[in-house]
N, C-alpha and C positions, 0 to 999 in steps of 0.2 A: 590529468586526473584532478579532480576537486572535491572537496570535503565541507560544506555545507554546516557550521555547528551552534549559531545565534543569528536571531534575527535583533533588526532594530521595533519592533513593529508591537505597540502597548498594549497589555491585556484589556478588557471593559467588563470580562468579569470572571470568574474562578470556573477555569474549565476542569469539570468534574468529572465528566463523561472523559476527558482525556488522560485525567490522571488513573480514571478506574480501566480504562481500556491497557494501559502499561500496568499497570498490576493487575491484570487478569493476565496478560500474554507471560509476565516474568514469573506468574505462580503454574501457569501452565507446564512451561520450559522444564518447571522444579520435579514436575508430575512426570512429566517426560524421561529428567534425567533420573529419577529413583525407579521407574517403573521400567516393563519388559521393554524390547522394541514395539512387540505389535501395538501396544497404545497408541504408536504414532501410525502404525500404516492401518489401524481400526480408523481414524478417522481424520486421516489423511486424501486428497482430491485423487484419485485415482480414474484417468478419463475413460478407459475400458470398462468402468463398473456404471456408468453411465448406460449400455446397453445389456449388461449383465444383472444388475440391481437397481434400479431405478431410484427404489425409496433410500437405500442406504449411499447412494450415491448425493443425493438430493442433501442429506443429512450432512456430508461430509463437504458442503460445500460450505457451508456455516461453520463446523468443525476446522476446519483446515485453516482457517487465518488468525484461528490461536496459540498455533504450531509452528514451530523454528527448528533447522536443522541444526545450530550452534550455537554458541554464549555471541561468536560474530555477527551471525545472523539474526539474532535477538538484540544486541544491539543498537546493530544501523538498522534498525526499523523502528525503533522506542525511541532513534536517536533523533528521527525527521519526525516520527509522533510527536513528540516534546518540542519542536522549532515550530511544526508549520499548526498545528491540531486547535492550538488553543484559538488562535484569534478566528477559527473557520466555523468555532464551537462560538466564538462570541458573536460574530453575524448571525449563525442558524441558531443558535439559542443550545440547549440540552438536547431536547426531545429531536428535532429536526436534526442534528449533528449525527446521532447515535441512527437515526434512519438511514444518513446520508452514507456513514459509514458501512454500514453491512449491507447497504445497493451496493457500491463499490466493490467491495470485496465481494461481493455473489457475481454481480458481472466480470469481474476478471476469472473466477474461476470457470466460468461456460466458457469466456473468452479462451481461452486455455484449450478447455477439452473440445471444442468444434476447432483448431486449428489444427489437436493431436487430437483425434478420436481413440485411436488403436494402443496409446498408451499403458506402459502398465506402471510406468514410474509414480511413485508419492508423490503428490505437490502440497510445499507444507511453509506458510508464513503471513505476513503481514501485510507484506509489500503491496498486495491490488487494493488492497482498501487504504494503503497509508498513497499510493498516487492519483487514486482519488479524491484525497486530500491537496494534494498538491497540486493537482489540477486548479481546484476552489481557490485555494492559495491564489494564484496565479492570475485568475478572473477576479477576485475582491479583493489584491494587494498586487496588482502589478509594479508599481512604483516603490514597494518596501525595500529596503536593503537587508542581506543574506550576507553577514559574515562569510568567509568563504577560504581555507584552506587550498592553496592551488601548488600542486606537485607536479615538477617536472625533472625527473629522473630523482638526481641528489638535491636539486635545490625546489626550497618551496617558502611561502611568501604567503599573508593575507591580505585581502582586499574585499570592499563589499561590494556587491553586486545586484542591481536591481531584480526581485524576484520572477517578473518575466522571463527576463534573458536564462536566469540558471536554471528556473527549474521549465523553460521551452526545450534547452539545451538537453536539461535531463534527458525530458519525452523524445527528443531525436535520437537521442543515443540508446534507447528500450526501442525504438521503432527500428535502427540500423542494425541494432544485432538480432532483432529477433526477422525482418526480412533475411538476413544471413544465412539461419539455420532453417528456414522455411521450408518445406520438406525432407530436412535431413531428420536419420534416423540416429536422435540421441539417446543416451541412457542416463541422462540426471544432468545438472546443470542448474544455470538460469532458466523461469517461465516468463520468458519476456512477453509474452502475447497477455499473461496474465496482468502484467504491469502494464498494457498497453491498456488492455480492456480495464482496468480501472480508470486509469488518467481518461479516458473518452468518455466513461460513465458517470466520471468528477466533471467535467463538462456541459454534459445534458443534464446535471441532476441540481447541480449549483444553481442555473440558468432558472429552473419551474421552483426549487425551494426561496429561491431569492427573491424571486416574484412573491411569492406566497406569503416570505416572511413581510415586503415590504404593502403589500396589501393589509395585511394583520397591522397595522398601523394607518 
């Protein structure tokens, strides 16, 4: 297991879209814990309402990646937000960042519901647009070093590790467990499909914005 929590890798300029992205999800969370449940399964990904509501489904895919099941789950996603977001925001600039981001996150959630159509579970977080991210990461900083927490049973140890290798490793490890459960009929869990369909949408999306940004110059 390993734990990911600094990089070595210098700002070039004050990522604002990133810091406003984590205080929007942690004021969210706030909304969440004061209010009923249904606030969260209103606008929560639910891939059955995909053929049942079309528009509020469509809505909910935007909704949904501002939404966390727990203070945990909120924040190992603000936690790789805050490592990997800034320097991805400093290549794409603002505007191009904050697009790149909610492609991501809208593709992981289709990714999601065309793997489970029939579902009727909530899917509610960050994570397809934060491996989105880290996709980008990984194509404009292969060579960075990733602080790195590395646990093996009782003993654990840090070491850096080039951003390739950890977060490739990541995407193998969202790719092994979600082939795992591949047809099986779960009832809540990981949306590994959703973290996939980000990371391969951070992929294609880095590639044509990066062109764009580097033409714009």
């Amino acid at each position: 297991m390993f734990f990911p929590y600094r990089d070595d890798n210098p700002r070039v300029l004050i990522p604002y879209v990133t810091y406003a992205l984590i205080g929007i999800n942690a004021a969210v969370f706030l909304l969440q814990m004061a209010g009923p449940r249904e606030f969260t399964l209103v606008f929560a990904i639910i891939p059955k309402m995909a053929t049942l509501d079309f528009g509020h489904y469509m809505l909910s895919l935007g909704t949904s990646m501002f939404l966390h099941g727990s203070i945990a789950h909120l924040a190992g996603n603000m936690l790789y937000l805050w490592i990997f977001a800034d320097n991805v925001e400093g290549i794409l600039g603002h505007g191009k960042f904050i697009i790149f981001y909610l492609a991501a996150g809208l593709a992981a959630g289709i990714v999601q519901t065309l793997l489970d159509p029939s579902s009727t579970v909530p899917i509610v977080g960050a994570s397809g647009a934060i491996a989105g991210v880290l996709a980008a990461y990984m194509v404009l900083f292969p060579h960075a070093r990733v602080h790195t927490v590395i646990f093996f049973f009782f003993y654990f140890t840090t070491i850096r590790i080039s951003a390739f290798y950890i977060l490739g490793f990541w995407f193998v490890m969202q790719l092994t467990n979600g082939l795992s459960v591949l047809g099986v009929d779960t009832t809540g869990g990981v949306a590994w499909f959703a973290h996939i369909g980000g990371f391969v949408a951070g992929l294609l999306l880095i590639h044509y914005l990066k062109k764009l940004t580097i033409e714009k110059y």
